[in-house]
C-alpha positions, -999 to +999 in steps of 0.1 A: +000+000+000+010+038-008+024+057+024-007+079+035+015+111+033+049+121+033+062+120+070+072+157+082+108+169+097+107+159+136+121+180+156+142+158+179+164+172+206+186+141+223+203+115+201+185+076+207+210+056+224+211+020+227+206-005+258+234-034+251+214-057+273+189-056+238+198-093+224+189-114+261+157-091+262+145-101+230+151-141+239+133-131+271+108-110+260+099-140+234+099-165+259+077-147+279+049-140+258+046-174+249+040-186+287+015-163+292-003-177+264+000-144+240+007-162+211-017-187+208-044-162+214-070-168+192-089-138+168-129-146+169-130-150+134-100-172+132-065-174+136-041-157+164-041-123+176+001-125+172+021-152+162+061-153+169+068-137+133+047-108+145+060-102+174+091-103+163+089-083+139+072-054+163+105-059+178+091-043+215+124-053+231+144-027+206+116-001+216+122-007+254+162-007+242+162+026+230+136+038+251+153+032+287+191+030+274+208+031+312+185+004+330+201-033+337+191-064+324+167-081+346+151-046+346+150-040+305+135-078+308+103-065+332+100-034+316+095-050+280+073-074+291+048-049+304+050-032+265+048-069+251+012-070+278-002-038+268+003-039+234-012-072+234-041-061+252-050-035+226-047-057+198-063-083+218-092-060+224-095-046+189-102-083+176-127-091+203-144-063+206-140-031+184-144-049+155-180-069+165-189-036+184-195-059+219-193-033+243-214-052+271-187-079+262-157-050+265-169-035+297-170-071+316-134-080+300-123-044+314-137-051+345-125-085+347-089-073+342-092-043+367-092-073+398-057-082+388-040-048+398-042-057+439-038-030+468-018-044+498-039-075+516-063-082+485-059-118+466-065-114+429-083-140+409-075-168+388-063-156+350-088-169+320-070-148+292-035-142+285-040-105+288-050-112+324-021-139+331+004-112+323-011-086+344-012-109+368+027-119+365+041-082+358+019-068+392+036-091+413+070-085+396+071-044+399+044-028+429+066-046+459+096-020+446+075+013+451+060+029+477+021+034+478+016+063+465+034+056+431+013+025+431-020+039+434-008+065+408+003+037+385-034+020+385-045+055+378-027+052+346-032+014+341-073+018+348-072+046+328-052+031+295-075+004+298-110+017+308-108+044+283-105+016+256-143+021+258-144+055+245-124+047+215-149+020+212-181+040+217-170+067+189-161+037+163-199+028+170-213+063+162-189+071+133-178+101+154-144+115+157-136+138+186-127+174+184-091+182+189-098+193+227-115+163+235-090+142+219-060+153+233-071+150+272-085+118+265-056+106+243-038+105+275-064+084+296-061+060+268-029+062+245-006+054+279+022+075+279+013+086+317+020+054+323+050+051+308+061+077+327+052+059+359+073+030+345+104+056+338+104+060+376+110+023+384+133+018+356+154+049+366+150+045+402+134+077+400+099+081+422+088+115+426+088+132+456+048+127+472+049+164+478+055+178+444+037+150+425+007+167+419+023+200+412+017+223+383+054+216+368+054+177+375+024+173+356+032+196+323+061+172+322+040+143+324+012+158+300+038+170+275+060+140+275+025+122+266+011+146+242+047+144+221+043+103+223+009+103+215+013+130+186+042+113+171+025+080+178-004+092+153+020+098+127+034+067+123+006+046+128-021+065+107-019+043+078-024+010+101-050+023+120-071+048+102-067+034+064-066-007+077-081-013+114-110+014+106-097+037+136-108+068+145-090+082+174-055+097+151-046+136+154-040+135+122-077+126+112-088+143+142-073+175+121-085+168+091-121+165+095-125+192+120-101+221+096-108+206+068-074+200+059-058+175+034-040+142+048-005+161+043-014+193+057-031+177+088-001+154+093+021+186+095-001+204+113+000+173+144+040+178+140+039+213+146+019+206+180+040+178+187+073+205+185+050+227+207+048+200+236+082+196+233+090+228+236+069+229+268+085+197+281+119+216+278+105+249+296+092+231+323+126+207+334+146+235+328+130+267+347+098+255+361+110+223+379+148+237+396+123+265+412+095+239+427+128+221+438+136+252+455+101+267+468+097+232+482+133+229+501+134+192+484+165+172+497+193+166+474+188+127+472+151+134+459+165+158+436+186+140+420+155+116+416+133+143+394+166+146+378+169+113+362+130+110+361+138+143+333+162+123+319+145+090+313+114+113+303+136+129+275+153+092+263+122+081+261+112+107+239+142+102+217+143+061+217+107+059+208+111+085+178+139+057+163+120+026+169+089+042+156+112+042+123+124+009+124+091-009+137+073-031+110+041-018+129+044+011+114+048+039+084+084+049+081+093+040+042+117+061+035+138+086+050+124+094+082+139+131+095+147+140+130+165+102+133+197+100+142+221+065+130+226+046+168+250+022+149+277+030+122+272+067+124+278+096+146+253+111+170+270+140+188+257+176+190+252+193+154+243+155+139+209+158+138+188+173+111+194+212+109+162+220+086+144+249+107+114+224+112+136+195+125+149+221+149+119+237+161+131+272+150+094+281+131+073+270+163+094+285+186+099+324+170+057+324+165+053+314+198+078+349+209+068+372+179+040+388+191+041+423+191+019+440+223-007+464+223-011+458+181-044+476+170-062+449+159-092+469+161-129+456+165-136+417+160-166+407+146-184+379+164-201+346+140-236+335+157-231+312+188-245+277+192-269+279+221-297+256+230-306+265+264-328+298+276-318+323+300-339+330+332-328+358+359-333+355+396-361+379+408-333+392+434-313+409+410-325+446+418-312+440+460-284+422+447-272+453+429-277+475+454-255+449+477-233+441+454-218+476+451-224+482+489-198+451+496-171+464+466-170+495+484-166+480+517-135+461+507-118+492+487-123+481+455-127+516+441-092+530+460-065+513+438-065+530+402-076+493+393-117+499+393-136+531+404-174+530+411-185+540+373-168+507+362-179+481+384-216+491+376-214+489+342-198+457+345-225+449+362-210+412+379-246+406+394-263+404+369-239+372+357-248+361+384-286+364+389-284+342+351-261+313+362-278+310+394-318+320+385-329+299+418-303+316+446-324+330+476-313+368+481-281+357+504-271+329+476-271+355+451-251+384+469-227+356+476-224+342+440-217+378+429-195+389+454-172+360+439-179+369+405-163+401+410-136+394+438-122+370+410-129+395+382-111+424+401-083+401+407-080+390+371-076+425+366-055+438+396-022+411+386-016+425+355-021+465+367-005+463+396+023+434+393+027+429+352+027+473+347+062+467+366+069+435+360+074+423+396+068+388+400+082+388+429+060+405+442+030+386+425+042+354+442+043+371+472+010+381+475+001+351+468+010+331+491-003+351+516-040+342+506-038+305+517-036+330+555-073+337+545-088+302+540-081+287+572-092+247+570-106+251+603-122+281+595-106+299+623-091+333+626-073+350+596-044+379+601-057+417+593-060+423+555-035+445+540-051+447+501-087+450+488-080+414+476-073+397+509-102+420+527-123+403+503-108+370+503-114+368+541-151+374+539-160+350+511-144+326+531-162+333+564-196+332+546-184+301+522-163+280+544-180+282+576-208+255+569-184+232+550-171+195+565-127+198+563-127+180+529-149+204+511-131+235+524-098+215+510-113+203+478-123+247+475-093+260+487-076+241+464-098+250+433-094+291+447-054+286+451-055+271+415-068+304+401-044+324+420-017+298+408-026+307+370-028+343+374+011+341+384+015+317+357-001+342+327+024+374+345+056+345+334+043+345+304+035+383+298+076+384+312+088+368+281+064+378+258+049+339+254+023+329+236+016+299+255+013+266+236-022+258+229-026+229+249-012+243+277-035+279+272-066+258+272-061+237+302-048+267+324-079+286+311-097+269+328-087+281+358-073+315+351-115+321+341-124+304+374-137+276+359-125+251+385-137+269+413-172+277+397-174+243+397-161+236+435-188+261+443-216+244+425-206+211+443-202+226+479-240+215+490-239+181+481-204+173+486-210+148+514-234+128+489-215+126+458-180+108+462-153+131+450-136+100+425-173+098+404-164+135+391-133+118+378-153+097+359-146+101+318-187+113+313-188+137+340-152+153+334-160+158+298-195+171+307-176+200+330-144+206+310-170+207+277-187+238+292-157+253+311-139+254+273-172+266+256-174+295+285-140+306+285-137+307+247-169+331+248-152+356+269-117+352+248-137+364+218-154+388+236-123+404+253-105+398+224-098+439+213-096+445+250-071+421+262-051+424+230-053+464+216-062+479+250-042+458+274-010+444+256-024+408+269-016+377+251-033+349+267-062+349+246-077+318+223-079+338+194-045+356+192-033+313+200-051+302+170-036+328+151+005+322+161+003+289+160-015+280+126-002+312+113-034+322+102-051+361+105-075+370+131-110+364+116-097+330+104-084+323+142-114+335+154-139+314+132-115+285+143-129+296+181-161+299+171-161+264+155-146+243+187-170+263+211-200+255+194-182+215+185-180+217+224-215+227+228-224+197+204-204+173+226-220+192+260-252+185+248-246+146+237-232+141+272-259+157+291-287+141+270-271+109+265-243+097+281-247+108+317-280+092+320-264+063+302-238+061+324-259+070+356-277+039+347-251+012+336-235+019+376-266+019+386-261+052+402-289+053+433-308+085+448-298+108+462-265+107+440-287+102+405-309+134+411-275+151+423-255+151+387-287+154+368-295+190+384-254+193+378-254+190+342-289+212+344-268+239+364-240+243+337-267+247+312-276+278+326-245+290+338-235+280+298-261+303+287-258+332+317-221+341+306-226+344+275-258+366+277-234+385+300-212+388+277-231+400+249-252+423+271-223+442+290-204+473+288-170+458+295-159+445+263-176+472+233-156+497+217-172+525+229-160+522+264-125+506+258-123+542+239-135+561+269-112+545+291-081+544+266-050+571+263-044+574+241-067+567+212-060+539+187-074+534+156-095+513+142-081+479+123-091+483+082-115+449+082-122+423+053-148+399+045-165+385+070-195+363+055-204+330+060-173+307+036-148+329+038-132+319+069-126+283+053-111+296+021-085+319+046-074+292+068-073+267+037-051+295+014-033+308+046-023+272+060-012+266+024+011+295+018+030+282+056 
């Protein structure tokens, strides 16, 4: 068969080295598939799943070779063997499942295999597959080596990897491929790259640290090191599994159904955003990690750890990249770029491919080439996908009245950042009266007083601590706020800003009737917002456009996303357990509506943030640098994964939560609990973006008023319905 498309240059920053324990692994590796029966496996239509030729010829010992180059022998042998088991389980589930469309049969094999991955004291059962005999064999082989805590994160990944089989599964049933945000964040529950990163820490010797495991720089490094494996993953295998196996979960497909782009162009397109995880890997280990070593006072030994987890992280990166271009599994006729010769040829610095591309140069001078405060003038905004009506609370007249009354109270008029003309004509309450239409008159005054204590922070960082660019200061500040959510809900120190005043009083009134695990579970999303204001002042320091993946995820919680939805779960917290939100249906229910609000304000805000404010963390401006395409072509690109992400909102809340509400049998008064949930984000959904088109903040006329000086309008172009498709075609084109 024809190669799909011509593969791109990869950009590929460490030279694959070779393990020289490869030759006994292979015998091993061999050996051991055949006792656990893999190779006699039968397909349901006849014949074997693998045979020795097969396997062979995958060659998963020379992946694990060049993959984890440093490890020792016995240790190469148990890390293969888990690749031999879960590459065997995918295949072994695509024949008896994807292909017959048996999910009731899929679930009960998932479930089946999930006993097998014991916690300390429990017995698992007796195997009746091969998949399950090697589970079996490779659990009791590698868990008594870690501690707990890297084991429950490993059946994390393992239960995810696995579980999330089922969504591949469900799409293939519905002829439906995912939107690029939704296949990206589940790409990693099922494509199992975080769990290759839990096995670089046993093969490196290299657990993290329990205290900075769920930090914000340990897990861009995981996330980026599996975006990049998954990315160049799809590039290699698109020809197996999109033009012969019938697949549907591929960035490359993903990007050319949703842009409309040819195989080639797509294909490119998933390499640029592979370079750009890269790139964010490489940010992350080399400023964001040595200060969380710092901030955190970690001891030297566990340092060193993170140090050769980064290290097996990025040979990882570099071994896979070669055997993806030796493997018979996959497409690499041909030269393949970015690949450096282990054997026979020299692989120092300056070896590897010098093309721009291969290097990363493009991605990296469009991410730092923005220029601030351009007059982009007025953007014209396409019609929205909505389905669901707004209502207002009947309260909304006191709340007014009270909601100023409180801003003035805690000085938000005394700082040059807001005066009293302002904060009515943003007019918070209002927001607030919409996502919230049954609050009594106390909920209300409460939901808007958070509405614009998070909104007049948003604003304060980048007045007060990115005008100077102090981030010193900014980190300062805070830290101090976690002094005004006391877990017991005890005594707070006196206030010093209009920030913390306010801080301390939402927390009295919030807090006070919470058990300790929901006031952690809020703090937690509230810190997380203060986190990623710091976060978008870095960026504003360099002058980064952040990467998209990275933008879209933090936006979330620089727009308060998170803590909206801590808020929203605060009165039935003790009835819903916290895991069930983890749950694929309802986390794609929440981060479907977070991305579909936060992308109506970046269009919105978009002359604001970018003309009026010298911002750059916006969705459209993103768009723009990083498919190098103009404004109104970024912003129809906006417009078409909010309203995609509406589509998917609306599938979830109509179909699959009630499906999956009844397939665990979900009882009262848990079932009546995320049914009023996914009613809830419908009308905070439709609330913001009434809001938004409704309020003062964001139109010309006041960002004028309030401007010095006076820009001018930016000359516009057609703007009809088909012309933003012939722009990004002809602009992506002409890259």
């Amino acid at each position: 068969m024809e190669q799909a498309f011509t593969l791109p240059d990869f950009y590929v920053a460490y030279p694959a080295r070779l393990n020289p324990n490869l030759e006994a692994t292979r015998a091993h590796s061999m050996a051991w598939a055949r006792e656990m029966g893999m190779l006699d496996a039968p397909k349901p239509g006849g014949g074997v799943v693998w045979d020795e030729a097969a396997l062979a010829g995958m060659d998963y010992a020379l992946m694990c070779a060049y993959t984890h180059p440093d490890c020792d022998g016995p240790t190469l042998d148990l890390i293969t063997d888990w690749y031999v088991w879960v590459f065997f389980f995918d295949d072994h589930f695509l024949e008896q499942f994807k292909y017959s469309r048996d999910l009731k049969g899929a679930r009960k094999y998932l479930d089946d295999l999930e006993r097998f991955m014991t916690r300390t004291g429990e017995v698992p059962p007796v195997p009746s597959n091969p998949a399950e005999a090697g589970l079996l064999d490779l659990w009791a082989r590698t868990v008594p080596a870690m501690t707990e805590a890297w084991r429950e994160r490993f059946i994390t990944s393992t239960h995810n990897l696995m579980v999330e089989s089922m969504w591949e599964l469900d799409n293939i049933d519905k002829g439906r491929i995912a939107n690029p945000i939704e296949y990206i964040q589940m790409r990693r529950r099922v494509g199992g790259a975080p769990w290759s990163a839990n096995l670089v820490e046993f093969a490196a010797h290299a657990e993290i640290p329990a205290q900075i495991a769920h930090s914000r720089p340990m897990r861009v490094l995981s996330d980026t090191f599996s975006d990049a494996v998954h990315l160049r993953n799809d590039l290699f295998s698109y020809q197996r599994e999109v033009q012969q196996e019938g697949e549907n979960s591929n960035a490359v497909l993903v990007f050319e159904k949703f842009l409309g782009l040819s195989t080639q162009d797509a294909a490119e397109l998933t390499n640029e955003l592979l370079t750009s995880r890269l790139h964010q890997f490489e940010t992350t280990a080399l400023v964001e990690v040595p200060a969380l070593l710092a901030e955190n006072a970690v001891p030297p030994h566990e340092q060193l750890a993170v140090g050769r987890y980064v290290k097996g992280l990025q040979d990882w990166q570099a071994g896979g990249h070669e055997w993806h271009a030796k493997s018979s599994r996959y497409m690499n006729q041909g030269p393949v770029s970015g690949t450096g010769a282990v054997l026979g040829g020299p692989t120092g610095l300056g070896t590897l491919s010098l093309t721009p591309a291969a290097l990363g140069l493009t991605r990296r001078s469009a991410q730092f080439s923005h220029v601030p405060f351009a007059q982009v003038g007025h953007l014209p905004l396409p019609e929205f996908h909505m389905p669901y009506a707004v209502r207002t609370s009947p309260h909304l007249a006191q709340g007014r009245i009270n909601a100023v009354e409180w801003a003035e109270r805690m000085g938000y008029f005394g700082e040059g950042v807001w005066n009293r003309e302002k904060f009515l004509g943003y007019d918070l309450v209002h927001c607030a009266a919409m996502i919230h239409a049954d609050a009594d008159q106390e909920q209300l005054d409460l939901s808007g007083d958070w509405l614009s204590w998070g909104t007049y922070g948003d604003d304060y960082y980048p007045v007060v601590f990115g005008a100077r660019r102090d981030l010193a200061a900014a980190k300062a500040a805070t830290a101090r706020f976690s002094l005004f959510m006391p877990l017991d809900a005890g005594a707070t120190p006196d206030p010093l800003t209009p920030l913390e005043r306010g801080l301390a009083d939402l927390w009295r009134r919030t807090a006070g009737p919470m058990s300790g695990q929901s006031r952690q579970t809020f703090r937690t999303a509230v810190q997380d917002m203060l986190d990623s204001w710091v976060w978008e002042l870095e960026n504003q320091l360099h002058n980064r456009v952040p990467d998209p993946v990275d933008y879209i995820e933090m936006r979330r919680k620089t727009f308060g996303s998170d803590m909206t939805a801590a808020l929203a779960r605060l009165s039935h917290s003790d009835d819903v357990p916290a895991e069930l939100y983890q749950n694929r249906v309802l986390h794609e229910l929440d981060t479907a509506a977070q991305d579909y609000a936060c992308f109506t304000n970046d269009l919105f805000s978009y002359q604001k943030e970018i003309q009026y404010e010298g911002e750059l963390h916006n969705m459209v401006l993103v768009v723009e640098k990083f498919l190098g395409i103009d404004r109104l072509a970024a912003r129809d690109v906006v417009a078409d994964l909010m309203n995609d992400r509406m589509r998917q909102f609306q599938q979830i809340a109509d179909h699959d939560l009630p499906a999956m509400l009844a397939e665990f049998a979900i009882a009262e008064p848990t079932r009546s609990i995320l049914l009023r949930h996914a009613e809830d984000l419908k009308e905070w959904l439709s609330g913001i973006l009434e809001w938004h088109r409704t309020v003062v903040r964001y139109g010309e006329p006041e960002l004028r008023r309030h401007a010095t000086p006076s820009l001018p309008a930016f000359p516009s172009g057609p703007t009809g319905l088909g012309t933003s498709a012939a722009r990004l075609v002809a602009q992506l084109a002409a890259r």
